[in-house]
PDB file of N, CA, C and O in Angstrom:
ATOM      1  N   UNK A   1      51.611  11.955  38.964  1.00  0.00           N
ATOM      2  CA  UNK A   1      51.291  12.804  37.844  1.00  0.00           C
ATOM      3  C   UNK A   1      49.824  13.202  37.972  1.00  0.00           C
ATOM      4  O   UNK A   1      48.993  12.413  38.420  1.00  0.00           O
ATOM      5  N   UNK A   2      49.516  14.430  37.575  1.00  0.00           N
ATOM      6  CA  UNK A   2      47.755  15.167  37.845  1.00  0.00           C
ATOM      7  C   UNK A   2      47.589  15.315  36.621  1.00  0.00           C
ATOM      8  O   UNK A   2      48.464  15.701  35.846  1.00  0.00           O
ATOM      9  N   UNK A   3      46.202  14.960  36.264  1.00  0.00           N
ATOM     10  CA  UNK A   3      45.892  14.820  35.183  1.00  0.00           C
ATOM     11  C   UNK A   3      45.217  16.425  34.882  1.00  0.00           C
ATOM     12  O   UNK A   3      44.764  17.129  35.784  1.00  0.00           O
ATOM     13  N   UNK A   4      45.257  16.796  33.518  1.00  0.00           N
ATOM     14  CA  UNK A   4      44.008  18.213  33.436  1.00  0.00           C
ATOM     15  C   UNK A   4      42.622  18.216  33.513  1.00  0.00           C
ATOM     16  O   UNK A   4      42.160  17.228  34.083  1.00  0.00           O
ATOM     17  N   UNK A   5      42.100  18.751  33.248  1.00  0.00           N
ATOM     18  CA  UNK A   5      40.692  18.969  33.530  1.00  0.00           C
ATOM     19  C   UNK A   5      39.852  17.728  32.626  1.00  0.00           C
ATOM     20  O   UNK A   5      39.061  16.888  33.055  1.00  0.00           O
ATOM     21  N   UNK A   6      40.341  17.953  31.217  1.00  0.00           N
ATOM     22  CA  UNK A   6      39.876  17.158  29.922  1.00  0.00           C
ATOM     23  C   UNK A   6      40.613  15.952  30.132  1.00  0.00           C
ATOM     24  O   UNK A   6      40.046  15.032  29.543  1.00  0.00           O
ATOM     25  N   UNK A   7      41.508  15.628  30.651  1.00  0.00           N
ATOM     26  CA  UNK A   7      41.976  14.434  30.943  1.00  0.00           C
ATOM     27  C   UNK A   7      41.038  13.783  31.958  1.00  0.00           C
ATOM     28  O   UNK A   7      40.384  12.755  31.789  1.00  0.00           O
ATOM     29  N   UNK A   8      41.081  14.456  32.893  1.00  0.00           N
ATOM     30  CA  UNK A   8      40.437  13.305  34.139  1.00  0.00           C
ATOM     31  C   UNK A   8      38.849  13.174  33.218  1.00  0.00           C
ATOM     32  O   UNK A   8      38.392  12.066  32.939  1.00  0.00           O
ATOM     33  N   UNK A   9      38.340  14.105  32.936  1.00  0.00           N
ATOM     34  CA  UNK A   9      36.853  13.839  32.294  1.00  0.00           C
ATOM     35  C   UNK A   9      36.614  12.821  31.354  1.00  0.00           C
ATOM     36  O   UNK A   9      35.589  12.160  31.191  1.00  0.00           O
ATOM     37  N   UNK A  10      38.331  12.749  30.398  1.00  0.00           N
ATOM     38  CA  UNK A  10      37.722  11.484  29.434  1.00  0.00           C
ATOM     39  C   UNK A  10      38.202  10.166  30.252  1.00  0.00           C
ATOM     40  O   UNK A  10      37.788   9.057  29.914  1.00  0.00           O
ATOM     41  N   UNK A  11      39.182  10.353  31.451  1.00  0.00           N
ATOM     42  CA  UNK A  11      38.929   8.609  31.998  1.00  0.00           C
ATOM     43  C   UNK A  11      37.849   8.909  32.554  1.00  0.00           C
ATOM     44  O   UNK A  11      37.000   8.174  32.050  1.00  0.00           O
ATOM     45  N   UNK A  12      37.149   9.900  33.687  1.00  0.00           N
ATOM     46  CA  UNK A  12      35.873   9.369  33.962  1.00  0.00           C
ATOM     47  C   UNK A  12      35.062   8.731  32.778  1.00  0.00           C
ATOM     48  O   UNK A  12      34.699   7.555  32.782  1.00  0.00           O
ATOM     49  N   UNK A  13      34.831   9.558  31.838  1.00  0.00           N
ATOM     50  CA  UNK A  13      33.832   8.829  30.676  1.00  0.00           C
ATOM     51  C   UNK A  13      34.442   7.216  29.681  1.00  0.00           C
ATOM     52  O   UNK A  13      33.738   6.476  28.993  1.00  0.00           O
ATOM     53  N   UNK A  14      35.795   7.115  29.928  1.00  0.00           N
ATOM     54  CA  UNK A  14      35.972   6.069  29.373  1.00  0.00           C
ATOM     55  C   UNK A  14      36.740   5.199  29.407  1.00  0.00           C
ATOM     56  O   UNK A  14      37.098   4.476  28.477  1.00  0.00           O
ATOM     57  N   UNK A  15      37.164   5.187  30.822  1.00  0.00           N
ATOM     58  CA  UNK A  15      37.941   3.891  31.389  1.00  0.00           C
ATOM     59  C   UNK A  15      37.254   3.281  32.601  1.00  0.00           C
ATOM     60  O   UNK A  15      37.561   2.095  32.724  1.00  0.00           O
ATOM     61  N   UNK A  16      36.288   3.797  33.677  1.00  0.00           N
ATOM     62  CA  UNK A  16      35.603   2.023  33.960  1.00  0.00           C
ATOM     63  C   UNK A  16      35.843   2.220  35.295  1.00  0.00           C
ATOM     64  O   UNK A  16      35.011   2.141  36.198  1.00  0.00           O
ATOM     65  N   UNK A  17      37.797   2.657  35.453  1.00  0.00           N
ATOM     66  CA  UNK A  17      38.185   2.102  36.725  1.00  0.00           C
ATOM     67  C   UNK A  17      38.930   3.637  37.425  1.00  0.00           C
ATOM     68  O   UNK A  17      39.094   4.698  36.822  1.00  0.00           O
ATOM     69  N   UNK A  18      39.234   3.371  38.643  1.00  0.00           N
ATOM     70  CA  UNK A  18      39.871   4.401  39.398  1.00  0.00           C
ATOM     71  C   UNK A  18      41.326   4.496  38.650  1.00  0.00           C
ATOM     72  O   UNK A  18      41.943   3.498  38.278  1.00  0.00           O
ATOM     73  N   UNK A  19      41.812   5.921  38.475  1.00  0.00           N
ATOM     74  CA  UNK A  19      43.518   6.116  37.814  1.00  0.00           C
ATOM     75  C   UNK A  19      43.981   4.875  38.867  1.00  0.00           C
ATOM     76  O   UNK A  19      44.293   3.870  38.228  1.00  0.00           O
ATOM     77  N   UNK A  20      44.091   4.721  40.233  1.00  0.00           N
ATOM     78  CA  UNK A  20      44.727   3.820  40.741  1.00  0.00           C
ATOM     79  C   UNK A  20      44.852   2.592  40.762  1.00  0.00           C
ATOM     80  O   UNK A  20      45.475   1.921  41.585  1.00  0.00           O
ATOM     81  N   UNK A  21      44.006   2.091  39.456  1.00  0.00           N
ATOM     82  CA  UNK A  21      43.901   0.493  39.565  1.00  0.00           C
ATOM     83  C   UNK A  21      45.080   0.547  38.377  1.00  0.00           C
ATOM     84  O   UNK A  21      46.144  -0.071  38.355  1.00  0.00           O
ATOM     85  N   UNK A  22      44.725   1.162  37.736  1.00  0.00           N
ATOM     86  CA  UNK A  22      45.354   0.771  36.515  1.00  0.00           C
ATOM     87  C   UNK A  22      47.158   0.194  36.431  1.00  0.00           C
ATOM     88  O   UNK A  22      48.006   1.021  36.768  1.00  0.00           O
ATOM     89  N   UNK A  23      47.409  -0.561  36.187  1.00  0.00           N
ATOM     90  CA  UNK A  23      48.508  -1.628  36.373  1.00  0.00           C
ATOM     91  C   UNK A  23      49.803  -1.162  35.088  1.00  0.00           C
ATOM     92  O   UNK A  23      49.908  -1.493  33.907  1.00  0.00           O
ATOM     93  N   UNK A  24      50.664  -0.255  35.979  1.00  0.00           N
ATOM     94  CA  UNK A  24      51.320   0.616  35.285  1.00  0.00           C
ATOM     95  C   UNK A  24      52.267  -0.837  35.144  1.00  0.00           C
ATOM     96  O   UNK A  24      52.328  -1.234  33.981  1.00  0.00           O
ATOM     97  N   UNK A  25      52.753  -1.390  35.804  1.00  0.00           N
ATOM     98  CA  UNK A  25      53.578  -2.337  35.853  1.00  0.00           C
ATOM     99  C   UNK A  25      53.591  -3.726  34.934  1.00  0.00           C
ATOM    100  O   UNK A  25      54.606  -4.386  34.715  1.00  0.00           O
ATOM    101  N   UNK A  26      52.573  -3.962  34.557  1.00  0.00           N
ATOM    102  CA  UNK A  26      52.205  -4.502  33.393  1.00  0.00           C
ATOM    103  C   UNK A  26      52.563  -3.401  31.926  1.00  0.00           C
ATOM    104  O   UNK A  26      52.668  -3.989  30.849  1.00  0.00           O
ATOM    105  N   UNK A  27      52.667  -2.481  31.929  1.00  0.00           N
ATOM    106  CA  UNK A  27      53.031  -1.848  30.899  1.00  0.00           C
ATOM    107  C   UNK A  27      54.754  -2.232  30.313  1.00  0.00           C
ATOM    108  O   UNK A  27      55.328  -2.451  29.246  1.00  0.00           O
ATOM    109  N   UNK A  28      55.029  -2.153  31.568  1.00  0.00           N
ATOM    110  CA  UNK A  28      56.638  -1.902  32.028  1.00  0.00           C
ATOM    111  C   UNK A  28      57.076  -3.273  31.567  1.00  0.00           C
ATOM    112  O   UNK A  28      57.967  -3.409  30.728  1.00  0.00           O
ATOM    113  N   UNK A  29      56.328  -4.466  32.222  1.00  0.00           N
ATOM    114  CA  UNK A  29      56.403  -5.672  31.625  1.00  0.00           C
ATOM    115  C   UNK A  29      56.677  -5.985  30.164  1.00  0.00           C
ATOM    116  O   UNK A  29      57.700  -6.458  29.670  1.00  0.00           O
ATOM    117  N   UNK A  30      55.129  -5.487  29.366  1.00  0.00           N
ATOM    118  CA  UNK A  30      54.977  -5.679  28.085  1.00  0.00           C
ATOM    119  C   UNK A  30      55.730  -5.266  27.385  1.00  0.00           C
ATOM    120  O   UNK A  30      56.157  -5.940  26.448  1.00  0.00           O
ATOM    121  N   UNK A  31      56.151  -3.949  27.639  1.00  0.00           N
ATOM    122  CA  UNK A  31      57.496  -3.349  26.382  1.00  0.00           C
ATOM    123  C   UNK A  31      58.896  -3.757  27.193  1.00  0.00           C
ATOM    124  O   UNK A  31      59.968  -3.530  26.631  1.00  0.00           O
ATOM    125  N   UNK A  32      58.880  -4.189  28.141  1.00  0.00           N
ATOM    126  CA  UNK A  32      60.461  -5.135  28.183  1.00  0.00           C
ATOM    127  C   UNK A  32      60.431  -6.036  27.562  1.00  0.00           C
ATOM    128  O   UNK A  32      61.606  -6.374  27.418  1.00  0.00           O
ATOM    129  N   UNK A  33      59.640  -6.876  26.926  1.00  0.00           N
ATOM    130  CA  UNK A  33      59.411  -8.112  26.493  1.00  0.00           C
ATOM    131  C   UNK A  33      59.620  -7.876  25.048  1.00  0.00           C
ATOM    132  O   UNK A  33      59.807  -8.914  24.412  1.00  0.00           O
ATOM    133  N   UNK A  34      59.636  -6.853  24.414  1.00  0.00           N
ATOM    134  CA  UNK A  34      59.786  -6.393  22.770  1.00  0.00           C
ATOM    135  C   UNK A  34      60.891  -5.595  22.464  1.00  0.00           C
ATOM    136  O   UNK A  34      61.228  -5.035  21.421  1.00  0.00           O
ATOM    137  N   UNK A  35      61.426  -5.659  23.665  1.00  0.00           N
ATOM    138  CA  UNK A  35      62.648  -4.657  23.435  1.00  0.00           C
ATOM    139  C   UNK A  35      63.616  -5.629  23.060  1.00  0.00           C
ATOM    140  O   UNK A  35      63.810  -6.806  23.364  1.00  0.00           O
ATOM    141  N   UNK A  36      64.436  -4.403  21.949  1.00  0.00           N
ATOM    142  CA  UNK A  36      65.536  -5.112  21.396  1.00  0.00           C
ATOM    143  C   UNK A  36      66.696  -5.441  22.929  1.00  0.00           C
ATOM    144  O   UNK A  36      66.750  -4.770  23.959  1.00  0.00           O
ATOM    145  N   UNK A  37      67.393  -6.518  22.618  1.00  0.00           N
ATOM    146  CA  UNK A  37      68.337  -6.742  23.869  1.00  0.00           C
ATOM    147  C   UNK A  37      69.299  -5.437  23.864  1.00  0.00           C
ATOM    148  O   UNK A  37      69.010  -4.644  22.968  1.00  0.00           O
ATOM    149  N   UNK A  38      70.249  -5.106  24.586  1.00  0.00           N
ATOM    150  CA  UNK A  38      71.024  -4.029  25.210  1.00  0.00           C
ATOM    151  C   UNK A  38      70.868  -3.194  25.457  1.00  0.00           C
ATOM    152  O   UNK A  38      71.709  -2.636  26.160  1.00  0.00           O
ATOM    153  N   UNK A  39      69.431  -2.357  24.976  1.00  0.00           N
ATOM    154  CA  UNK A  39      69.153  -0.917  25.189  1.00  0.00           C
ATOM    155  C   UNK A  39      69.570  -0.349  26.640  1.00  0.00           C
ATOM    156  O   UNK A  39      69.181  -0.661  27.765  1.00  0.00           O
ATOM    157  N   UNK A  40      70.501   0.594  26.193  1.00  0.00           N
ATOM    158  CA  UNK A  40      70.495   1.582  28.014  1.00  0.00           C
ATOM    159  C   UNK A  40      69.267   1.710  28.971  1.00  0.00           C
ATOM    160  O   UNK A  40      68.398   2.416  28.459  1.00  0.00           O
ATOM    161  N   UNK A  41      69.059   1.411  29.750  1.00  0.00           N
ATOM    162  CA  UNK A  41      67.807   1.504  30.781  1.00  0.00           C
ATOM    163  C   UNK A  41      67.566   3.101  30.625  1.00  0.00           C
ATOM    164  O   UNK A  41      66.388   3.432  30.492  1.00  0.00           O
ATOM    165  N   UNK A  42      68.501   4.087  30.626  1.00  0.00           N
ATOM    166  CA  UNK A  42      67.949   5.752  30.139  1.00  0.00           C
ATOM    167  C   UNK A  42      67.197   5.926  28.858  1.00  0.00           C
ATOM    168  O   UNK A  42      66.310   6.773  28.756  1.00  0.00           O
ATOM    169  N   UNK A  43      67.480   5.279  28.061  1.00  0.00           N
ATOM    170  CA  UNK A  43      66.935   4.949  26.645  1.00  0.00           C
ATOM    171  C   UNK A  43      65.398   4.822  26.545  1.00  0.00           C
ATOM    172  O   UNK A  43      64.540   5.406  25.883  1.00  0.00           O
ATOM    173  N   UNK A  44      65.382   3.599  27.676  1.00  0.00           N
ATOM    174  CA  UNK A  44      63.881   2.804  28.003  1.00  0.00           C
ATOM    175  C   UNK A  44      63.301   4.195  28.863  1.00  0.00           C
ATOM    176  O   UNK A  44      62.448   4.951  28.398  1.00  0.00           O
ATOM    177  N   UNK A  45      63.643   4.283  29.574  1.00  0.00           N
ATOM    178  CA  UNK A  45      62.787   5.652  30.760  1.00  0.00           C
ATOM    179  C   UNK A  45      62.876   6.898  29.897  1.00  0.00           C
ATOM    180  O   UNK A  45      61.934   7.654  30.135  1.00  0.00           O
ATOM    181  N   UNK A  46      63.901   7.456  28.759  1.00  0.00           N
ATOM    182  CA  UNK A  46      63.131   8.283  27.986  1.00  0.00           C
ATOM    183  C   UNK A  46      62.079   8.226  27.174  1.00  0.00           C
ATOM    184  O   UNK A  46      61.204   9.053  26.919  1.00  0.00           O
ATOM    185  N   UNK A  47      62.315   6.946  26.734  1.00  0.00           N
ATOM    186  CA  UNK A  47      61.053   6.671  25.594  1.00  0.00           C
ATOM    187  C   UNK A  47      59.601   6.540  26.347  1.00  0.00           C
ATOM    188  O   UNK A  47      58.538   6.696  25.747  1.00  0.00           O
ATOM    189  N   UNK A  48      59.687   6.275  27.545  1.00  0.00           N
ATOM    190  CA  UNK A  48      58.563   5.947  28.227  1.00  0.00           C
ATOM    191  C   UNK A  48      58.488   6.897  28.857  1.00  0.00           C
ATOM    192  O   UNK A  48      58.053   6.496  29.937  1.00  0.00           O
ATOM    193  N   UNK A  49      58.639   8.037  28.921  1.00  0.00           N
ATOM    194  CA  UNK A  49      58.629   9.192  29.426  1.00  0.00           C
ATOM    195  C   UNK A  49      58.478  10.856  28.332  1.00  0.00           C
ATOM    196  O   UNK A  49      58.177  12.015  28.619  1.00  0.00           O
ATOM    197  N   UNK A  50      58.734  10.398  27.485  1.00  0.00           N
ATOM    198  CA  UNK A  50      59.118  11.618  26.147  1.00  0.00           C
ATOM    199  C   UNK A  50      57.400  11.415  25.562  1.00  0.00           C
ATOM    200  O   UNK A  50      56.867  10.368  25.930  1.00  0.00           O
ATOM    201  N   UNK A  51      56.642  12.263  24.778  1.00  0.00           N
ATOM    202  CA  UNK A  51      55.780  12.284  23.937  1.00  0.00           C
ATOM    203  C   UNK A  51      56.327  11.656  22.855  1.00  0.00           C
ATOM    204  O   UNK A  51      57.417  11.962  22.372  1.00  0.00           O
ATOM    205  N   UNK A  52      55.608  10.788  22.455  1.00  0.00           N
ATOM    206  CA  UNK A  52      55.446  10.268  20.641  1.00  0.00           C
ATOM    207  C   UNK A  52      54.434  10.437  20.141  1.00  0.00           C
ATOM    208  O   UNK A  52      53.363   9.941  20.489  1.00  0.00           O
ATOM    209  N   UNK A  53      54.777  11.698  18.597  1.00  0.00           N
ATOM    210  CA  UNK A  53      53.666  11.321  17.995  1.00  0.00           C
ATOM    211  C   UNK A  53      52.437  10.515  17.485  1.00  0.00           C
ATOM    212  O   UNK A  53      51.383  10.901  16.980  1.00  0.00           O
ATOM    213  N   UNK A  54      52.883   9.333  17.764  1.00  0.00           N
ATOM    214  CA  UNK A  54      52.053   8.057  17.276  1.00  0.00           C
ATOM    215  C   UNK A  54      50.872   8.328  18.209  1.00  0.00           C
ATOM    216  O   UNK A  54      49.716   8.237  17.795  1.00  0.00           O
ATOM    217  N   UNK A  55      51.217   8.718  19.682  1.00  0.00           N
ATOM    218  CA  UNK A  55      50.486   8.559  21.107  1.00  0.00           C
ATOM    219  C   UNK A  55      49.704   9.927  21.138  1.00  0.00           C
ATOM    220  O   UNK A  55      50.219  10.902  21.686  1.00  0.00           O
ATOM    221  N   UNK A  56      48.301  10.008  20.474  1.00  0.00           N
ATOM    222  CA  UNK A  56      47.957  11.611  20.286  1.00  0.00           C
ATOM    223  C   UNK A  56      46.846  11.618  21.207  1.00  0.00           C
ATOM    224  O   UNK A  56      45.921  10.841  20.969  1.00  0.00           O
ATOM    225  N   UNK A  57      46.780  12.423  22.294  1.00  0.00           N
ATOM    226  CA  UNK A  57      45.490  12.661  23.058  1.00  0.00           C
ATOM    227  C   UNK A  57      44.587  14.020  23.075  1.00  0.00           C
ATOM    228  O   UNK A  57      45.010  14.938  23.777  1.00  0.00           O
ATOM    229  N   UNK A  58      43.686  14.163  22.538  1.00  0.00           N
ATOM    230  CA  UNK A  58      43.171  15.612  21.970  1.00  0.00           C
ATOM    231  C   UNK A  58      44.339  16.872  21.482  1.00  0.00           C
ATOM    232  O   UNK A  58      44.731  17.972  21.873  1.00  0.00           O
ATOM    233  N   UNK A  59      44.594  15.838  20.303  1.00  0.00           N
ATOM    234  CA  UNK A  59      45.480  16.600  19.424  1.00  0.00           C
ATOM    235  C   UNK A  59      47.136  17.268  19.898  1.00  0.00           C
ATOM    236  O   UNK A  59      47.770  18.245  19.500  1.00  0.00           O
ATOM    237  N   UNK A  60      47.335  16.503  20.634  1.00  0.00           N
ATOM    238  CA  UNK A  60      48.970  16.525  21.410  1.00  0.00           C
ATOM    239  C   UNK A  60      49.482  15.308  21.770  1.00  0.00           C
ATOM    240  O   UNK A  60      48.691  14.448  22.158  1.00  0.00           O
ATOM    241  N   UNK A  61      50.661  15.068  21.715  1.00  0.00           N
ATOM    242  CA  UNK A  61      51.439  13.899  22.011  1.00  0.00           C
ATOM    243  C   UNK A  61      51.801  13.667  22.848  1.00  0.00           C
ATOM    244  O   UNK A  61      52.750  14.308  23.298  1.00  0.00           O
ATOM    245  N   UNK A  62      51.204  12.538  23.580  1.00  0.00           N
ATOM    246  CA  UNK A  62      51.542  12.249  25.279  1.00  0.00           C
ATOM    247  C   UNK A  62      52.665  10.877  25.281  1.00  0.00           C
ATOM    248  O   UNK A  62      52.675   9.989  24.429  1.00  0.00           O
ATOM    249  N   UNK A  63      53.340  10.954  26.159  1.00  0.00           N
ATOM    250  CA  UNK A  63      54.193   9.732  26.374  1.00  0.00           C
ATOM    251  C   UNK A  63      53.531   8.095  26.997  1.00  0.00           C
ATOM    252  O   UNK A  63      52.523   7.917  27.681  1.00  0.00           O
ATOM    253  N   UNK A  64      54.228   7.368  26.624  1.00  0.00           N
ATOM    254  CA  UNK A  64      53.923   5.667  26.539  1.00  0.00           C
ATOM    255  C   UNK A  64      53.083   5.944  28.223  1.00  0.00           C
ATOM    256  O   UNK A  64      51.864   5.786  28.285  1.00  0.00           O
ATOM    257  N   UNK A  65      53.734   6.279  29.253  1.00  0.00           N
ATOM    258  CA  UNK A  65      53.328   5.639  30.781  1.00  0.00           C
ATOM    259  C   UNK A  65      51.715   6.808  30.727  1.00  0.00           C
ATOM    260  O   UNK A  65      50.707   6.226  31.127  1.00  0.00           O
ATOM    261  N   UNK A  66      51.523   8.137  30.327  1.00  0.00           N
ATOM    262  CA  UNK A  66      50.516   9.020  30.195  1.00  0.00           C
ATOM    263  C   UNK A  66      49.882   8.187  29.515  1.00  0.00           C
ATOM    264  O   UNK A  66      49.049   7.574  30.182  1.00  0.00           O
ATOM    265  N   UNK A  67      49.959   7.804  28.031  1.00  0.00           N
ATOM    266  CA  UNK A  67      49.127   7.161  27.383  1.00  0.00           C
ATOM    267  C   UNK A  67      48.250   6.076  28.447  1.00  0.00           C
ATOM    268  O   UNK A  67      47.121   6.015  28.934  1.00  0.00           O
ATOM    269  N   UNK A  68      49.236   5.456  28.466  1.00  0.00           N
ATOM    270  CA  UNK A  68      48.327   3.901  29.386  1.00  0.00           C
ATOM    271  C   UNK A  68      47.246   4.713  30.687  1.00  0.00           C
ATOM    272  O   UNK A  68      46.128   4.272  30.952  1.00  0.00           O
ATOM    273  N   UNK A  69      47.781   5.788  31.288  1.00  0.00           N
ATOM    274  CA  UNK A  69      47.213   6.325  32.525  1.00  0.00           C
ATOM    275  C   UNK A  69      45.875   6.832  31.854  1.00  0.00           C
ATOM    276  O   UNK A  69      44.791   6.671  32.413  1.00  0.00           O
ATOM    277  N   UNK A  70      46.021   7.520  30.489  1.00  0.00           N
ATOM    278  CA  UNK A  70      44.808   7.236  29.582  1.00  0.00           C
ATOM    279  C   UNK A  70      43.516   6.773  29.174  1.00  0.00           C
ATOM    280  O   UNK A  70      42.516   7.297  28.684  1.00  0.00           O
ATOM    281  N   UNK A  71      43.959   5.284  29.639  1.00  0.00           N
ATOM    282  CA  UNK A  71      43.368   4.243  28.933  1.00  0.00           C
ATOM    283  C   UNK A  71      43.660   3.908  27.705  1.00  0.00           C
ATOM    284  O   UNK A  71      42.768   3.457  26.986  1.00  0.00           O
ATOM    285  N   UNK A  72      45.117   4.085  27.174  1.00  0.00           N
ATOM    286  CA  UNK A  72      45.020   3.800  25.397  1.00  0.00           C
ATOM    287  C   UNK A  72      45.322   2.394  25.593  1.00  0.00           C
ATOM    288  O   UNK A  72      45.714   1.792  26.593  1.00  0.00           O
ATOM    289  N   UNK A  73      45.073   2.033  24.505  1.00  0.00           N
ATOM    290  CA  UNK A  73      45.997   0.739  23.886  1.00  0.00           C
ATOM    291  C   UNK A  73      47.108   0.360  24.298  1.00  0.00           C
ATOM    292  O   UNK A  73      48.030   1.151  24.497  1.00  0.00           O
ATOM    293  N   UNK A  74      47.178  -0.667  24.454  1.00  0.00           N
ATOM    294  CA  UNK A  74      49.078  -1.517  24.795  1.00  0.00           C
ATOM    295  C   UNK A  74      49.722  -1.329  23.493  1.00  0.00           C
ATOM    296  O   UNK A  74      50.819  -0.838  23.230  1.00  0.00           O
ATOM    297  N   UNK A  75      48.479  -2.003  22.450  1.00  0.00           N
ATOM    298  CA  UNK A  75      49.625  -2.341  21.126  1.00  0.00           C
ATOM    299  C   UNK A  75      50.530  -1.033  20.799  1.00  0.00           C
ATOM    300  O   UNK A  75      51.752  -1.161  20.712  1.00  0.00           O
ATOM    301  N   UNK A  76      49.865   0.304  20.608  1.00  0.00           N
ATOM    302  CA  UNK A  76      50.996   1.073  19.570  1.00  0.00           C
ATOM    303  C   UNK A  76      52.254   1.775  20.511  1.00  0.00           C
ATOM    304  O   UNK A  76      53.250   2.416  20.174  1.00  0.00           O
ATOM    305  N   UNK A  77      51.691   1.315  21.947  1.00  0.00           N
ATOM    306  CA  UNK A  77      53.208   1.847  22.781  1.00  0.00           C
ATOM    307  C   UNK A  77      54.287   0.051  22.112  1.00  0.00           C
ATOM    308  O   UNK A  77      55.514   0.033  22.023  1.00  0.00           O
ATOM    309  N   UNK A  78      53.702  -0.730  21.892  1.00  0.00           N
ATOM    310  CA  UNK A  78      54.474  -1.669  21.763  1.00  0.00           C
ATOM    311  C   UNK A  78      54.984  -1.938  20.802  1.00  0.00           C
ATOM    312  O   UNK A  78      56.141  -2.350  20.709  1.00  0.00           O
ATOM    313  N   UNK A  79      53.917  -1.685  19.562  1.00  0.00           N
ATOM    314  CA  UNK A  79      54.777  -1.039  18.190  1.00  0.00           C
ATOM    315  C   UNK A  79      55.623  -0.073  18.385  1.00  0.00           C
ATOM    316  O   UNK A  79      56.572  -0.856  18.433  1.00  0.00           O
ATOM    317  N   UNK A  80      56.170   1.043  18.556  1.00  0.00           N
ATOM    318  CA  UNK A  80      56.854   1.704  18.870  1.00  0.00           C
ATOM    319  C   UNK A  80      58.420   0.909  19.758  1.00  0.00           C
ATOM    320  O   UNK A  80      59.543   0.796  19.267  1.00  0.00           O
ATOM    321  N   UNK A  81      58.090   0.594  20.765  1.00  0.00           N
ATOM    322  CA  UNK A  81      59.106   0.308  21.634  1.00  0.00           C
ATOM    323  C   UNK A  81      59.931  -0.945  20.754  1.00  0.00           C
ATOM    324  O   UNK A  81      61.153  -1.089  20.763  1.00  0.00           O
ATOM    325  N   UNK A  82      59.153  -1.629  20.152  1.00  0.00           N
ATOM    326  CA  UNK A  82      60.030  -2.954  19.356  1.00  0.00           C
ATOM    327  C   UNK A  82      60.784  -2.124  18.165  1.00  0.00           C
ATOM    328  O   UNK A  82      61.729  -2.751  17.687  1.00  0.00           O
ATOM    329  N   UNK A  83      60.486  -0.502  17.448  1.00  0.00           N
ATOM    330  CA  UNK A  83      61.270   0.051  16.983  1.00  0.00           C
ATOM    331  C   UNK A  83      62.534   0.875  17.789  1.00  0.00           C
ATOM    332  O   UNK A  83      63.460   1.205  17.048  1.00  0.00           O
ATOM    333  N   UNK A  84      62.642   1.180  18.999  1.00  0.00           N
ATOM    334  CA  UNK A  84      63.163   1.936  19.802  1.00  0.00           C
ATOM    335  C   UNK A  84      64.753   1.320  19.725  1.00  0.00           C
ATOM    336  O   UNK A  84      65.475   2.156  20.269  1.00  0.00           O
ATOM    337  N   UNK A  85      65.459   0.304  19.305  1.00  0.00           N
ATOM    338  CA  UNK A  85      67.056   0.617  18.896  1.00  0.00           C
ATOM    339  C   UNK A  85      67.051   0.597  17.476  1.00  0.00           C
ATOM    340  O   UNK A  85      68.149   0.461  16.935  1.00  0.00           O
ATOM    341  N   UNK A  86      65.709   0.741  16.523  1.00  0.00           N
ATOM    342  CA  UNK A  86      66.017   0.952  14.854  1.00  0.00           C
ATOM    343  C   UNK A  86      66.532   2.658  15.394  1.00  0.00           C
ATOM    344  O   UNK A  86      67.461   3.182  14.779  1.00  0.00           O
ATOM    345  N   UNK A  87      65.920   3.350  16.444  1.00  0.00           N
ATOM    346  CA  UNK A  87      66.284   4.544  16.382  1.00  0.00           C
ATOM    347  C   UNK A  87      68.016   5.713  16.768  1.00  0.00           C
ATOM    348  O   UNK A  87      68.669   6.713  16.471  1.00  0.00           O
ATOM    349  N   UNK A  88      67.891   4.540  17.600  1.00  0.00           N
ATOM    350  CA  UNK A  88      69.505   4.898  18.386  1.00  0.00           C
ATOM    351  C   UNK A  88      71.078   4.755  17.112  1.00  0.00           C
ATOM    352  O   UNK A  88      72.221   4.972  17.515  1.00  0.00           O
TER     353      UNK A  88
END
C-alpha cells in the first residue's frame, strides 16, 4: 500500500520508525484475541480492510491495517473489533 503525500509527511513527523518496521502482525494478533469466537475469516479481512468511522485521519476514515500503518492507537481498532459480531 503507498501512502499520499500528507500521509507519508505525518509518519515522517510522527512515528519514529521506517513504514517497514512497523509490526503489522501484532495487530493481527491483538484483534484475534478480542474477537468474538466464530466470526467468518471474510468478516475479519473486511473489517480490517473497510474504513471506520471511529478511525479518522485528516478528516476521512481509514481502515484498522491503514490506521496502524499510521501510527494510531491499538486500543480503538480493538474497541471496535470486540464489537464486530454485535454487528453481523
Amino acid at each position: 500500500m503507498s501512502l499520499t503525500d500528507s500521509e507519508q509527511r505525518f509518519w515522517d513527523d510522527h512515528c519514529g520508525l521506517p513504514r517497514t518496521e512497523i509490526d503489522l502482525e501484532s495487530l493481527l494478533q491483538s484483534v484475534h484475541s478480542v474477537l468474538q469466537p466464530g466470526l467468518h475469516p471474510g468478516t475479519v479481512s473486511g473489517f480490517l480492510a473497510t474504513p471506520q468511522p471511529d478511525l479518522e485521519y485528516e478528516g476521512r476514515a481509514v481502515g484498522p491495517t491503514q490506521w496502524q500503518l499510521l501510527g494510531g492507537p491499538v486500543e480503538p481498532v480493538l474497541t471496535l473489533a470486540k464489537e464486530l459480531g454485535d454487528c453481523i
